[in-house]
C-alpha positions in Angstrom: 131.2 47.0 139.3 131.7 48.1 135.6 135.0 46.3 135.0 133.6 43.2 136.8 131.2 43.0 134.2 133.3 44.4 131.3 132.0 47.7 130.5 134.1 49.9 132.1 136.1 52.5 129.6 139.6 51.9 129.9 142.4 54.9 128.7 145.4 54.9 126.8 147.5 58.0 127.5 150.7 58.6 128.0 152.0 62.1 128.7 149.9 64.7 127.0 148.6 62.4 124.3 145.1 61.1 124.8 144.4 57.6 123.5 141.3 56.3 122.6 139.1 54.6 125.1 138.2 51.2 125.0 136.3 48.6 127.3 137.8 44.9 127.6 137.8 41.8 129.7 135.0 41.2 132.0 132.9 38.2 132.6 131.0 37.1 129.3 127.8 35.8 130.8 126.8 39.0 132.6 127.7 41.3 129.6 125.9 39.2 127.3 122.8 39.5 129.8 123.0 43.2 130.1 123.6 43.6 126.4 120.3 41.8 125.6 118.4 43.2 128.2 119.4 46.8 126.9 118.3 45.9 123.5 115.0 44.5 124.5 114.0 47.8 126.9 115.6 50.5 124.5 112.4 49.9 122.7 109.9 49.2 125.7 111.5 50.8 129.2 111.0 55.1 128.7 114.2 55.0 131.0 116.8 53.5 128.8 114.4 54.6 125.5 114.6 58.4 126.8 118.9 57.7 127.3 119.6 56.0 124.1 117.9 58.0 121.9 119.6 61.1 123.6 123.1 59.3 122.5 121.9 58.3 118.9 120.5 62.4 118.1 124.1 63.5 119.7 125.9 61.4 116.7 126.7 58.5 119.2 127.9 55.5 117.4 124.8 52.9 118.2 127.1 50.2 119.9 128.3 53.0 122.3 125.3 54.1 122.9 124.1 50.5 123.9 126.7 50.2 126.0 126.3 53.3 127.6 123.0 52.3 128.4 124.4 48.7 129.3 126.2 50.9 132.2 123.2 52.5 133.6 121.0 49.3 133.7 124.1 48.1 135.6 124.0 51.0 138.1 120.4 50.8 139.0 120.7 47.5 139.3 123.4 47.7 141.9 122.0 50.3 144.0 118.5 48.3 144.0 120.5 45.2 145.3 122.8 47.6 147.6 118.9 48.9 149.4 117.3 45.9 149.0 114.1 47.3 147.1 111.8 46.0 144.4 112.0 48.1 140.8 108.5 49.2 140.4 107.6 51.2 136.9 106.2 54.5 137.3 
């Protein structure tokens, strides 16, 4: 679902040396949703607040953290469409 979207790490080894990771391609529309929508609940969902704050205290670059959190909003998405449920805040 991740590489659909764009925001799937992609790796550039060869042998025993380890390339850097990088994410690429995708569809533009749905990336540039997600992207927003991470930016707008980093500061008001406790969910994504609690996750990139986590990133940003480990010395996280901010843009990887955002899309790390651009992941997760992807993933519970999903598996909310997969069981056909509502997202309620707790």
């Amino acid at each position: 679902m991740s590489s659909i979207v764009g925001i799937a790490p992609y790796a550039r080894d060869s042998g025993n040396k380890q390339g850097r990771r990088f994410i690429r391609g995708g569809r533009k529309i749905p990336r540039d949703a997600l992207y927003m929508a991470v930016l707008a609940g980093k500061n008001g969902f406790q969910y994504l607040k609690i996750l990139y704050d986590r990133l940003v205290n480990n010395f996280k670059p901010k843009k990887v953290a955002i899309v790390a959190c651009m992941r997760k909003l992807l993933e519970v998405c999903h598996k909310l469409i997969q069981q056909k449920r509502i997202f309620v805040i707790k």
